[in-house]
C-alpha positions in Angstrom: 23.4 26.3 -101.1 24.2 22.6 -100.9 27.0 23.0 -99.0 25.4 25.2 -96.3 22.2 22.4 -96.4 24.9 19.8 -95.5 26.0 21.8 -92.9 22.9 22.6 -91.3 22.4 18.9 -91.2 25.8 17.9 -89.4 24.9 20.8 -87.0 21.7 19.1 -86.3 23.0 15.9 -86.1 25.7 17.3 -84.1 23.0 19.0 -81.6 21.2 15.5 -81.3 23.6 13.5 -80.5 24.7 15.8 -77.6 21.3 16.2 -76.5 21.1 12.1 -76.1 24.4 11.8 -74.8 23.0 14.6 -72.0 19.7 12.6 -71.3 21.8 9.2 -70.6 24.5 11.0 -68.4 21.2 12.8 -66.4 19.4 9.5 -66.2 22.7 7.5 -64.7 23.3 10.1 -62.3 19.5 9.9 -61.2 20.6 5.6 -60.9 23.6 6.6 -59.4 21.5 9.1 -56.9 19.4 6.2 -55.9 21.5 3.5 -55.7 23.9 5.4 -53.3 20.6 7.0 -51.5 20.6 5.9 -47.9 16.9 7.3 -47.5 15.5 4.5 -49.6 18.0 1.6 -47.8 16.3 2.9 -44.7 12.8 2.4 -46.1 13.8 -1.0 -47.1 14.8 -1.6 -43.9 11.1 -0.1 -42.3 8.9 -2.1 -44.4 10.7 -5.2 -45.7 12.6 -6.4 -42.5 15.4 -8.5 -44.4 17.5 -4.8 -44.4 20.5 -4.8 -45.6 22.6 -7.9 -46.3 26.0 -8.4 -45.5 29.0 -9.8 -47.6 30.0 -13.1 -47.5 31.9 -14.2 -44.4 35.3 -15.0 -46.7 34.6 -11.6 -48.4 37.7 -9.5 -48.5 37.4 -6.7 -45.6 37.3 -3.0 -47.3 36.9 0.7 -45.4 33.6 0.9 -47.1 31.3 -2.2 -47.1 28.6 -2.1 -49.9 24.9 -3.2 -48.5 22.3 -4.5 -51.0 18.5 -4.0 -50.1 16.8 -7.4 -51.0 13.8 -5.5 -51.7 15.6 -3.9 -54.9 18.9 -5.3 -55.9 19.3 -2.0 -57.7 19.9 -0.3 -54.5 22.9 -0.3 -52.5 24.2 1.9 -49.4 27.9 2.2 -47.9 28.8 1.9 -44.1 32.1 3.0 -42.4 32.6 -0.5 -40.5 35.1 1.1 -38.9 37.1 4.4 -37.8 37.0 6.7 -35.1 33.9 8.1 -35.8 31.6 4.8 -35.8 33.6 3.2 -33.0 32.9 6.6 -30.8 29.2 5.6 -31.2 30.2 2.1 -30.0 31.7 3.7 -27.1 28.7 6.2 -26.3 26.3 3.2 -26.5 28.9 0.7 -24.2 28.3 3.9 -21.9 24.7 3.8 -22.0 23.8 0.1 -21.3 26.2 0.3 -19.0 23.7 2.5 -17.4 20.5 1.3 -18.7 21.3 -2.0 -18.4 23.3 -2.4 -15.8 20.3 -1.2 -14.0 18.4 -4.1 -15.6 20.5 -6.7 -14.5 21.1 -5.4 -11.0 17.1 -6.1 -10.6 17.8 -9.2 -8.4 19.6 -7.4 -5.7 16.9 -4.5 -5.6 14.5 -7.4 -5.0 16.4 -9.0 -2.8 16.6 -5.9 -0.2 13.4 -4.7 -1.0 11.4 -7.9 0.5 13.8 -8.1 3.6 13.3 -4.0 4.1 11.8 -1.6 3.2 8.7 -4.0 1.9 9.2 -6.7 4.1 5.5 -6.7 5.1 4.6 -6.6 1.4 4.3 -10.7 -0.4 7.2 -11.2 -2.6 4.6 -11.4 -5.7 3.5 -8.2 -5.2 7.2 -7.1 -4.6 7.9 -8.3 -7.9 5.6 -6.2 -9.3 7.5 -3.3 -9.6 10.3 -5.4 -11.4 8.1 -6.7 -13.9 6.5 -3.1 -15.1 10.2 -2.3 -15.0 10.9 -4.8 -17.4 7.6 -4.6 -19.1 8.1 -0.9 -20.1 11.8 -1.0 -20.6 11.0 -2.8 -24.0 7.3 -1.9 -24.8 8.1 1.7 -25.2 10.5 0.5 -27.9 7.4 -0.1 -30.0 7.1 3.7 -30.1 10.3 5.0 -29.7 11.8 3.2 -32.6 10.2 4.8 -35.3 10.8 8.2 -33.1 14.4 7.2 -33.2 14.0 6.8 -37.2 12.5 9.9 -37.8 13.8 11.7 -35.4 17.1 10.9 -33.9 18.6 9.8 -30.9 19.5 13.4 -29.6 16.5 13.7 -27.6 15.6 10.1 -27.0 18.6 10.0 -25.1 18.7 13.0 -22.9 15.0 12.3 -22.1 16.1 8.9 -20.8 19.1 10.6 -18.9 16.6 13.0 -17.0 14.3 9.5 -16.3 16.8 7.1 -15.4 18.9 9.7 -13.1 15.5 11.0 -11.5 14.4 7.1 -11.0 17.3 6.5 -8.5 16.7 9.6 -7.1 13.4 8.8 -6.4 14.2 5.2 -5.3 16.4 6.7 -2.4 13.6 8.6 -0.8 10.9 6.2 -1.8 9.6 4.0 1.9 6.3 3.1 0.4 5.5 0.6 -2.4 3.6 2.5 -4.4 6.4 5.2 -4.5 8.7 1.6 -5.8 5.9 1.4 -8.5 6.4 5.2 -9.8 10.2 5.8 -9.0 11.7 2.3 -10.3 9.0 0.6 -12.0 7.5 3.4 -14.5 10.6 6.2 -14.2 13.2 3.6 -14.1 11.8 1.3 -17.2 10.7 4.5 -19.6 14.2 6.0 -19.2 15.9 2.9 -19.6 14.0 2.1 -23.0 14.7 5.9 -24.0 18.8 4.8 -23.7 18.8 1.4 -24.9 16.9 1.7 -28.2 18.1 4.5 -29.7 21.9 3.1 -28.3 21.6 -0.2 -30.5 19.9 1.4 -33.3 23.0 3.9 -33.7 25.2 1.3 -34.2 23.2 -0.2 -37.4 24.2 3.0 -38.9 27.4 2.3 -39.0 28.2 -0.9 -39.4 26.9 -3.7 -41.6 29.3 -6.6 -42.4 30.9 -6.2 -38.5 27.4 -5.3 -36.9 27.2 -8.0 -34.6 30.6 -7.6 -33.6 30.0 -4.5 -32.8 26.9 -4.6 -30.9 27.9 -7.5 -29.1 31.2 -5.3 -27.6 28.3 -2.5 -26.8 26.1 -5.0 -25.0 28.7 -6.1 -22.9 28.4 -2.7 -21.0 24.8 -4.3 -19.3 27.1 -7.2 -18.4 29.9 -4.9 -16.6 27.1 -3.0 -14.9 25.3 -5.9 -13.5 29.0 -7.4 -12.3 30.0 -3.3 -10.8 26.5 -2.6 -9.4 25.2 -5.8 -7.6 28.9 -5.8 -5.7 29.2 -2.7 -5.4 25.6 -2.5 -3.7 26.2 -4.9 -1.3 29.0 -3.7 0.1 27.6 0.2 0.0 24.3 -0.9 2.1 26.0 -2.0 5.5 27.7 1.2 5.0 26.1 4.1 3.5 22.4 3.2 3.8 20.3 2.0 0.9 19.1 5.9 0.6 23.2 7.3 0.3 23.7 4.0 -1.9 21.2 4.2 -4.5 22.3 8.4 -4.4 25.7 7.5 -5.4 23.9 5.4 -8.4 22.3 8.1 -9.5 25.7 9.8 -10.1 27.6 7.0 -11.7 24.6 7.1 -14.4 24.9 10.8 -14.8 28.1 10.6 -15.9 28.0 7.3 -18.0 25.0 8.9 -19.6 26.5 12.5 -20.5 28.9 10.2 -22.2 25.8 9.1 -24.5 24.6 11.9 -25.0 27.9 13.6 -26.1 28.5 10.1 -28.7 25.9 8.3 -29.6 25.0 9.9 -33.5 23.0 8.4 -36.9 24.8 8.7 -40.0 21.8 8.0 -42.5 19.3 10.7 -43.1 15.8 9.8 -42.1 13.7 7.8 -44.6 11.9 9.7 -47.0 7.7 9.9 -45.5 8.4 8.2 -42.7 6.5 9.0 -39.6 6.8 8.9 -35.9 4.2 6.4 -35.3 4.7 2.3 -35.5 3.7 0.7 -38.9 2.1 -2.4 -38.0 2.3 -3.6 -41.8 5.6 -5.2 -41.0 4.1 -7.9 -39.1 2.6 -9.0 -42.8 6.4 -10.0 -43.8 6.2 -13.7 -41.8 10.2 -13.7 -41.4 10.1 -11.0 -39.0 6.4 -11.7 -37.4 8.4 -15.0 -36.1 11.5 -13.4 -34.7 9.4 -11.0 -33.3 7.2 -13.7 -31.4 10.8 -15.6 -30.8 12.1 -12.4 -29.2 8.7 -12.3 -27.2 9.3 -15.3 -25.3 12.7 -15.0 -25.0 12.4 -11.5 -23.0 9.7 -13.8 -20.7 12.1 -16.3 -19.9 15.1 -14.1 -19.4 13.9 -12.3 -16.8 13.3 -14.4 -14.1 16.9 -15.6 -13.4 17.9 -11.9 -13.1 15.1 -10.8 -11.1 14.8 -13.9 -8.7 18.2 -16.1 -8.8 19.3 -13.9 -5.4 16.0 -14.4 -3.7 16.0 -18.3 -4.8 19.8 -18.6 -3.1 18.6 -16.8 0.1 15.5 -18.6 0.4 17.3 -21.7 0.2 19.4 -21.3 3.1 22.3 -19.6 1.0 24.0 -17.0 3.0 23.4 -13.5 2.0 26.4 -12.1 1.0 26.9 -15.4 -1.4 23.0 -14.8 -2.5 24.0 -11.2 -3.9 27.3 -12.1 -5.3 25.4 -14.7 -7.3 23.9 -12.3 -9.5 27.6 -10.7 -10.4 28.4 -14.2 -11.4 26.0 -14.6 -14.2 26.5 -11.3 -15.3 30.5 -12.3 -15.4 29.2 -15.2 -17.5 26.9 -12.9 -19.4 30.3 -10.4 -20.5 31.1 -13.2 -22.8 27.7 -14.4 -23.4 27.4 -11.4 -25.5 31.1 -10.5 -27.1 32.0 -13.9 -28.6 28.2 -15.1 -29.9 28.1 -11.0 -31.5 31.5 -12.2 -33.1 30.3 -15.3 -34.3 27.1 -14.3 -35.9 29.2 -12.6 -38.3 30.8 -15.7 -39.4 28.6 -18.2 -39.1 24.5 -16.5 -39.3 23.0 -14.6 -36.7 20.2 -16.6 -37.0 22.1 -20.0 -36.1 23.7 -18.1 -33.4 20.7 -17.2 -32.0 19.3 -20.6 -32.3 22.1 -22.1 -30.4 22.8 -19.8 -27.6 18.6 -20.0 -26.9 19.4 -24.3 -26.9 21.9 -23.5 -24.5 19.7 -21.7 -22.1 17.1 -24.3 -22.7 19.5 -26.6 -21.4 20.7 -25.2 -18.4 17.1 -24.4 -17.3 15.6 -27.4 -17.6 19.0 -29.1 -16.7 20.8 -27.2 -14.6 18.6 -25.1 -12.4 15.9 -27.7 -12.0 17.6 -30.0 -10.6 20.1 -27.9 -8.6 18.1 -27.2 -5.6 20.3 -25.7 -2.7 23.6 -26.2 -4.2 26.3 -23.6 -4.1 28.3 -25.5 -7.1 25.5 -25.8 -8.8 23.8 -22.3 -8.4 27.2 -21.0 -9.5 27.3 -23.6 -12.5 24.2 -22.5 -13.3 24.7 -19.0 -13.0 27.9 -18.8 -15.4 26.1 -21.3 -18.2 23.0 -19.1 -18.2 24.8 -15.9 -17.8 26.5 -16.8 -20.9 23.8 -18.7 -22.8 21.5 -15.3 -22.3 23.6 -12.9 -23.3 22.1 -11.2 -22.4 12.7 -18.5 -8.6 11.2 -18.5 -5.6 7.5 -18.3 -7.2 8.1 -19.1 -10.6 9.8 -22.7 -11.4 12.7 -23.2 -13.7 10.2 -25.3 -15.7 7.9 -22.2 -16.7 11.0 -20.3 -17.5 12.1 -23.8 -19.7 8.6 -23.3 -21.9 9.3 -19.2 -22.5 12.5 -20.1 -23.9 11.1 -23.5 -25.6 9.1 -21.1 -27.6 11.8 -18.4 -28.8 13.6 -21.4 -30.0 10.7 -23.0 -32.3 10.0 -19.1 -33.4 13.6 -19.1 -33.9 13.8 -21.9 -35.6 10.5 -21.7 -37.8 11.9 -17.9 -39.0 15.1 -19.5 -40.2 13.4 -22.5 -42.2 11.0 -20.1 -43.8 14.1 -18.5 -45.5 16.6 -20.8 -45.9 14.7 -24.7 -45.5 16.5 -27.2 -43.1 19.8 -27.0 -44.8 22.5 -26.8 -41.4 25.2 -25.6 -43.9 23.7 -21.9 -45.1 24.3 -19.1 -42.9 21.6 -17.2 -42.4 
């Protein structure tokens, strides 16, 4: 009897133990679970702006790169940061700002024809109009089809802005009236270009994290190759084809660079756990990203008026035509770079410091450049080149208005990176 009493016992000791050994193995693989969850990292990401942060610039490069949410340092998420899968969906979204934004920065030559044609007995304010609900719309949709984009996907973001953007040039080449500008290029044009572009940069976060500026810098530089191709090519199409058989021939180029989006551009991460389709205005409580909205605010303002007016500046200045057009391919030659090497530096040194310096730089050739340029060629072209790059990215308008816009994205700038890091020039941030 005693022995089988001790037995009993060891069995039930026995049974315990495995029991608690169980419950820890169950509750690390529920830590495990979470920490490798990319659902919650996205959450992070909705309502806490600082995302994910990447490793140390001297950090040893791996395939994987480990992302800690600074909302809870238990919780970490892996990106590729390389391969042929994430560098497809750098390709597919090259191919659609080539589109999208190529269109954007070909603007200025639309404006340019348009007041001398078509609309030549409409003022060149309300000509410029239609460029500035373009450009309006192109990024206030994003307020909306951003959290689509999260919840969603880009699948359908995408081919809706490949209907929009190929039925805007469409439209543009039959349109003689200016309301028909209004509809085709101004509303069409800027939905379906803010249907491309969003989702486009968005895809890229998914796969990248320690290399992500890199890597959206190389895919922003298709904006800057379309507004070098379209502008020329424009200009030399006009004289020949018409502006109807021109813009037609648009049209198809964007067809085909945005089948290629649609056939590339992916997510990786699932969609965050309650998330919704609609904006969550709650972000704006975190002051960090309040601040670098308001800094990207002003700097949208200021950006705009080079690329919609620096042709119709040159050519009301006595510049001759086929120089004024050609203009506008210069900056964007400038802009190529202005966007490759800054996305490659804010890897290394802080995006934020980037940012801060490259907006300087525009400051400065603003207020230094092109206000005091007048009808200079050299200068126009100096100009051109030093904003093109500083941007990255005024017939009515002076450079000293466009000087406060971008005064303003620098103090936002600036103010955004104090509040996280104080005045210290040394910490990348």
């Amino acid at each position: 009897m005693s022995n089988n009493r001790l037995g009993r016992e060891a069995h039930s000791e026995t049974s315990n133990l495995s029991l608690e050994k169980s419950e820890r193995w169950q509750d690390q693989s529920d830590v495990d679970r979470q920490a490798t969850d990319p659902r919650r990292d996205l959450e992070n990401n909705a309502h806490g702006f600082s995302g994910t942060t990447a490793p140390p610039a001297g950090g040893s490069p791996s395939s994987l790169t480990k992302a800690g949410s600074s909302l809870d340092a238990g919780v970490d998420v892996t990106y590729p940061d390389g391969g042929w899968p994430a560098w497809l969906v750098v390709l597919g979204s090259f191919s659609g700002m080539l589109a999208s934004f190529g269109l954007m920065n070909t603007i200025g030559t639309f404006q340019a024809y348009l007041i001398t044609h078509q609309l030549a007995d409409v003022s060149p304010s309300a000509v410029g109009w239609i460029f500035s609900i373009y450009a309006f719309l192109s990024f206030a949709c994003g307020l909306q089809i951003g959290p689509v984009f999260d919840a969603k996907g880009p699948r359908w973001l995408v081919f809706g802005g490949t209907v929009c953007l190929v039925l805007s040039m469409v439209g543009v080449s039959e349109s003689t009236e200016y309301w028909h500008f209004i509809i085709t290029f101004g509303i069409l044009g800027g939905v379906g270009t803010s249907l491309i572009f969003t989702p486009a940069v968005g895809a890229i976060a998914h796969f990248f994290s320690r290399y992500r500026g890199a890597a959206t810098g190389l895919a922003a530089t298709g904006g800057s190759f379309g507004g070098i191709i379209f502008p020329l090519a424009l200009q030399s199409l006009f004289p020949r084809l018409g502006f109807a058989w021109s813009v037609r021939l648009l049209a198809l180029i964007f067809f085909v660079l945005l089948m290629v989006a649609n056939l590339l551009i992916r997510t990786r991460l699932p969609p965050r756990v309650g998330g919704t389709v609609w904006p969550d205005f709650r972000i704006f409580g975190n002051p960090t990203f309040a601040l670098t909205t308001a800094g990207v605010f002003f700097l949208e303002w200021g950006l705009f008026v080079p690329l919609s007016y620096i042709s119709s500046y040159a050519l009301a200045n006595d510049v001759s035509p086929t120089f004024s057009y050609q203009l506008l391919a210069v900056l964007n030659a400038g802009s190529v770079f202005g966007r490759g090497i800054p996305g490659y530096m804010a890897d290394r040194l802080g995006r934020f410091n980037t940012m801060i310096a490259a907006i300087a730089l525009c400051l400065i050739s603003v207020l230094g450049v092109w206000l005091n340029v007048g009808s200079s060629v050299a200068g126009l072209c100096v100009f051109a080149v030093l904003f093109g790059f500083a941007s990255g990215s005024n017939i009515s308008l002076t450079p000293v208005c466009v000087g406060m816009s971008y005064a303003g994205g620098l103090i936002c700038f600036i103010a955004a990176r104090v509040l996280n890091v104080g005045w210290s020039l040394k910490a990348i941030y």
